[in-house]
ChimeraX commands (.cxc) that place a marker at each C-alpha (Angstrom):
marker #1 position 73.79,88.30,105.76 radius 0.5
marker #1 position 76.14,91.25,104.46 radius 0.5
marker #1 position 80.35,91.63,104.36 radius 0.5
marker #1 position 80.83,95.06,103.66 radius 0.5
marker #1 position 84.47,96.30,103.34 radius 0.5
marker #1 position 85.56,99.31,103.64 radius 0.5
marker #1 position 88.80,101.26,104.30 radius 0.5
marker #1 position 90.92,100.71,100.76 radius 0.5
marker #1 position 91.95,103.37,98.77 radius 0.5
marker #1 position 95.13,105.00,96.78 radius 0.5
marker #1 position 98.56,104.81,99.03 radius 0.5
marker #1 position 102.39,105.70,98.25 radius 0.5
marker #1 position 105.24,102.90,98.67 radius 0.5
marker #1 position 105.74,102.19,102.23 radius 0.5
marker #1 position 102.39,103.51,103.40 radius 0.5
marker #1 position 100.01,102.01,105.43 radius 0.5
marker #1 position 96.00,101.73,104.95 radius 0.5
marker #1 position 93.35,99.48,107.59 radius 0.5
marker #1 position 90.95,97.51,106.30 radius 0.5
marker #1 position 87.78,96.75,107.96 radius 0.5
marker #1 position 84.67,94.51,107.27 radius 0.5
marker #1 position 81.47,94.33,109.25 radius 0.5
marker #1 position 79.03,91.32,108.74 radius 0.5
marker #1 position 74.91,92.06,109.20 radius 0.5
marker #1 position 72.29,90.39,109.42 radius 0.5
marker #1 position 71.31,87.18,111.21 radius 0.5
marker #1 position 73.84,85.72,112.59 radius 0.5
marker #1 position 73.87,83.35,115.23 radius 0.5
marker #1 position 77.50,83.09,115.22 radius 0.5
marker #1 position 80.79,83.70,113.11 radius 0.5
marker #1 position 83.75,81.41,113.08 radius 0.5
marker #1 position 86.94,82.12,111.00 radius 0.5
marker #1 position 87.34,85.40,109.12 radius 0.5
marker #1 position 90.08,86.35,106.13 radius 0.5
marker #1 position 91.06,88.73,103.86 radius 0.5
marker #1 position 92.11,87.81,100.56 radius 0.5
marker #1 position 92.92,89.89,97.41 radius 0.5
marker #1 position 92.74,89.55,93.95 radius 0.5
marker #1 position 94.98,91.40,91.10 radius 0.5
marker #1 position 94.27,92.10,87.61 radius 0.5
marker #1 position 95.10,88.76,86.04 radius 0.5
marker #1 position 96.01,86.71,88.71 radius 0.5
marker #1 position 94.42,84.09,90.93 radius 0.5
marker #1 position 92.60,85.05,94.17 radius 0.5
marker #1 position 94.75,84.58,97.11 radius 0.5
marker #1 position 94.38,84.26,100.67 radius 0.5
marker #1 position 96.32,87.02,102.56 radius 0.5
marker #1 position 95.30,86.20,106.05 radius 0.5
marker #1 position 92.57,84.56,108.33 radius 0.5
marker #1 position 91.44,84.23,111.83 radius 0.5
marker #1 position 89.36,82.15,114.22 radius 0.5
marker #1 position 86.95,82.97,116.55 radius 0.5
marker #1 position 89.54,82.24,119.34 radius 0.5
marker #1 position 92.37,84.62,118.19 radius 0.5
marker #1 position 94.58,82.38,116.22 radius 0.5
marker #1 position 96.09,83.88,112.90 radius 0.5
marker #1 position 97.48,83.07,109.62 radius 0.5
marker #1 position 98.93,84.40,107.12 radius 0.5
marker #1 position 100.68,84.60,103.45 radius 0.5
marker #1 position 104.50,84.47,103.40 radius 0.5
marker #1 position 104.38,87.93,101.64 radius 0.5
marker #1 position 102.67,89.77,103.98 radius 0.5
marker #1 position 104.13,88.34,107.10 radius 0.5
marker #1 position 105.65,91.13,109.74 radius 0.5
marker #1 position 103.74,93.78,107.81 radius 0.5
marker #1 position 100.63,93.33,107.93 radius 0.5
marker #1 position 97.88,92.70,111.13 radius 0.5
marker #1 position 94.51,90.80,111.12 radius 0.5
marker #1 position 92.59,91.39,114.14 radius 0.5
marker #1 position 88.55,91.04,115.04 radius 0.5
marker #1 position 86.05,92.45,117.48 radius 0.5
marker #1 position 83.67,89.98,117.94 radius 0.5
marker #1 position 81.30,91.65,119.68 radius 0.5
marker #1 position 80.72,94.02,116.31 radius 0.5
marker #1 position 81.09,91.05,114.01 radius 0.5
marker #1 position 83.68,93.02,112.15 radius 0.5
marker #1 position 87.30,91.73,111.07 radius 0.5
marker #1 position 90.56,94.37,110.58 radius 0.5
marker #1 position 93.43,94.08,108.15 radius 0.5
marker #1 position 96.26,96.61,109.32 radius 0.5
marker #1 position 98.42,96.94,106.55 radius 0.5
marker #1 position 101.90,98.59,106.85 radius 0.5
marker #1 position 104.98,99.00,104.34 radius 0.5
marker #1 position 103.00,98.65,101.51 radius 0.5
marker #1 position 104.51,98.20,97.99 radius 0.5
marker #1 position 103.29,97.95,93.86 radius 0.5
marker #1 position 103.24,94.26,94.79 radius 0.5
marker #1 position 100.13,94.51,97.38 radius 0.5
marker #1 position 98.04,96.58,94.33 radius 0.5
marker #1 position 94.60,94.32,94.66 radius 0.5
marker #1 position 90.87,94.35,94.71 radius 0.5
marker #1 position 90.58,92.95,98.99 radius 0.5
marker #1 position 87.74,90.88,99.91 radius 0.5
marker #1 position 86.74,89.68,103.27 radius 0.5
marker #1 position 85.03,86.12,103.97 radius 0.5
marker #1 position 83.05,84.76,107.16 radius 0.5
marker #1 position 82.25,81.27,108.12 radius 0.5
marker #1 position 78.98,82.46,109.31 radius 0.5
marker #1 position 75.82,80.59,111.30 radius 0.5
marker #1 position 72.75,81.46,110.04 radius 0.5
marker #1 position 69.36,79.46,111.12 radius 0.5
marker #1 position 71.62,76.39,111.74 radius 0.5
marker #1 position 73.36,76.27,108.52 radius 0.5
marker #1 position 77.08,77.43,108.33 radius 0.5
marker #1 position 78.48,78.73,105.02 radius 0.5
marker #1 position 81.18,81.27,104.01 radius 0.5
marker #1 position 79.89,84.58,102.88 radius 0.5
marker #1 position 81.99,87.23,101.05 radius 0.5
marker #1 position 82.00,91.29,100.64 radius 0.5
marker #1 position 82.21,93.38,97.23 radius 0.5
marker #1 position 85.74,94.12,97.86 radius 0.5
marker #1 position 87.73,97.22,98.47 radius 0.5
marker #1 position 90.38,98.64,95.77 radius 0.5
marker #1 position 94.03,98.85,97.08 radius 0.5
marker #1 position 96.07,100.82,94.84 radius 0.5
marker #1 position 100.03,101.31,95.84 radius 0.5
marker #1 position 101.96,103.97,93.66 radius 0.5
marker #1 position 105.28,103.49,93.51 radius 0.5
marker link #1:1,2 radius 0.2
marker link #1:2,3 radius 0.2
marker link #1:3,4 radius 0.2
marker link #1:4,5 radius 0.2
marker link #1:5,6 radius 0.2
marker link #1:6,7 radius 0.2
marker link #1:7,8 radius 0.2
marker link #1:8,9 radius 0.2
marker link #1:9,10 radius 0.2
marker link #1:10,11 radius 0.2
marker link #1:11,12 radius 0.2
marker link #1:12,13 radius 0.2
marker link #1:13,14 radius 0.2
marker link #1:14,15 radius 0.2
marker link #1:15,16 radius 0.2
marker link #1:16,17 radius 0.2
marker link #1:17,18 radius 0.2
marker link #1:18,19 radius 0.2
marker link #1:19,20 radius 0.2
marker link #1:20,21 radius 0.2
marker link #1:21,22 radius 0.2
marker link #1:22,23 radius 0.2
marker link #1:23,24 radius 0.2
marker link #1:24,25 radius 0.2
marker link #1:25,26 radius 0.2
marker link #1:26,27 radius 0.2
marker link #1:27,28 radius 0.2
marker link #1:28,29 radius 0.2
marker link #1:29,30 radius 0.2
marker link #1:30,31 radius 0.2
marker link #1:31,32 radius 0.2
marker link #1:32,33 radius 0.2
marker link #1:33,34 radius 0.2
marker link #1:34,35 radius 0.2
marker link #1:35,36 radius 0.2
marker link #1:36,37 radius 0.2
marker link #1:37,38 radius 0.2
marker link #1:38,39 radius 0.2
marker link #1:39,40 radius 0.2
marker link #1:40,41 radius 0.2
marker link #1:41,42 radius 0.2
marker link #1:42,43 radius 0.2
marker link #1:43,44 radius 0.2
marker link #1:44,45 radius 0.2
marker link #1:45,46 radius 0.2
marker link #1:46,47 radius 0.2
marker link #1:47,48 radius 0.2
marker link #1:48,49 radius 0.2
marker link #1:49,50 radius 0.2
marker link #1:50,51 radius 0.2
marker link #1:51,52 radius 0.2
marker link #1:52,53 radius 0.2
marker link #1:53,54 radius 0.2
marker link #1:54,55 radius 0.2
marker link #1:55,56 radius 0.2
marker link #1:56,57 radius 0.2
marker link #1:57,58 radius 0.2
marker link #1:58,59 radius 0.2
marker link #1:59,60 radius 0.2
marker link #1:60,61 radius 0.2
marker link #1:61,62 radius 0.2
marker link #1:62,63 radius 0.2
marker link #1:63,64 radius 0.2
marker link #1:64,65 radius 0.2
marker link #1:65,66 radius 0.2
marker link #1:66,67 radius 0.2
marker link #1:67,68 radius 0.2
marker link #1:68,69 radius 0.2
marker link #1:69,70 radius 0.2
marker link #1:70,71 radius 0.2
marker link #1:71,72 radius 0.2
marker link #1:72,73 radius 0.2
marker link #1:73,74 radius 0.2
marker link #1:74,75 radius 0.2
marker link #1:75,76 radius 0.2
marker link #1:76,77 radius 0.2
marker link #1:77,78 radius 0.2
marker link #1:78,79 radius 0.2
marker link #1:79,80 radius 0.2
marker link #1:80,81 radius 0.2
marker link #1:81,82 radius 0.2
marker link #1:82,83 radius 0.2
marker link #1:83,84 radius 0.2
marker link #1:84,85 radius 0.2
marker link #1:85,86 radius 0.2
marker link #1:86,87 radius 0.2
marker link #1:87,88 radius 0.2
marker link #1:88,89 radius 0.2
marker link #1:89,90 radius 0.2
marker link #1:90,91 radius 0.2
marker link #1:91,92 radius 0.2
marker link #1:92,93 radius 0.2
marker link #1:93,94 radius 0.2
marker link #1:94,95 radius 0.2
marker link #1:95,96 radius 0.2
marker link #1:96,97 radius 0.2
marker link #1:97,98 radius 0.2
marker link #1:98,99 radius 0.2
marker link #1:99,100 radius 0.2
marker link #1:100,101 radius 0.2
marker link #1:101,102 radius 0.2
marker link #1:102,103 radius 0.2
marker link #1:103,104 radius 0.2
marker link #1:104,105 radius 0.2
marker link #1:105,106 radius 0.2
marker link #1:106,107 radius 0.2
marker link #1:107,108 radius 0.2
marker link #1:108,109 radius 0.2
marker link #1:109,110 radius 0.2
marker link #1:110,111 radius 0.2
marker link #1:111,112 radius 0.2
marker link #1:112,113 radius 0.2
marker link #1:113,114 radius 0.2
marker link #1:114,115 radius 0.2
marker link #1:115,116 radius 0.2
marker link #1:116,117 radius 0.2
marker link #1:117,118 radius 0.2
view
């Protein structure tokens, strides 16, 4: 099984970019998906996730600007991200809670770079 991001790139204050990240492979099924993002010397945190049904989450920081959304039937997840700011600089990663042969286990892409000049 592959997450492969792609989408990220260099984006003025207040821009917007979309994120997207398609899983491969075997895959019997797929149950939540997320984005989370890690900057140079800080912690890797969770930006925001959904279910297979629809349901979202997502960080305080990001709330009311940015959009997670999934097509199921391309096993692929979305991160629309609008007013963005220095703050939301970050290597993005996507994670699956993915099927595979009967076992279920998160899997997790390379990344995409998200660079925000002010």
């Amino acid at each position: 099984v592959q997450l492969v991001e792609s989408g990220g790139g260099l984006v003025q204050t207040g821009g917007s970019l979309r994120l997207s990240c398609a899983a491969s492979g075997s895959i019997s099924s797929i149950n939540a998906m997320g984005w989370y993002r890690q900057a140079p010397g800080k912690q890797r945190e969770l930006v925001a996730s959904i279910t297979s049904r629809g349901s979202t989450n997502y960080a305080d920081s990001v709330k009311g600007r940015f959009t997670i959304s999934r097509d199921n039937a391309k096993n692929t997840v979305y991160l629309q991200m609008n007013s963005l700011n220095p703050e939301d600089t970050a290597v993005y990663l996507c994670n699956a809670n993915i099927l595979v042969y009967g076992l279920q286990r998160w899997y997790w892409g390379q990344g995409t770079q998200v660079t925000v000049s002010s």
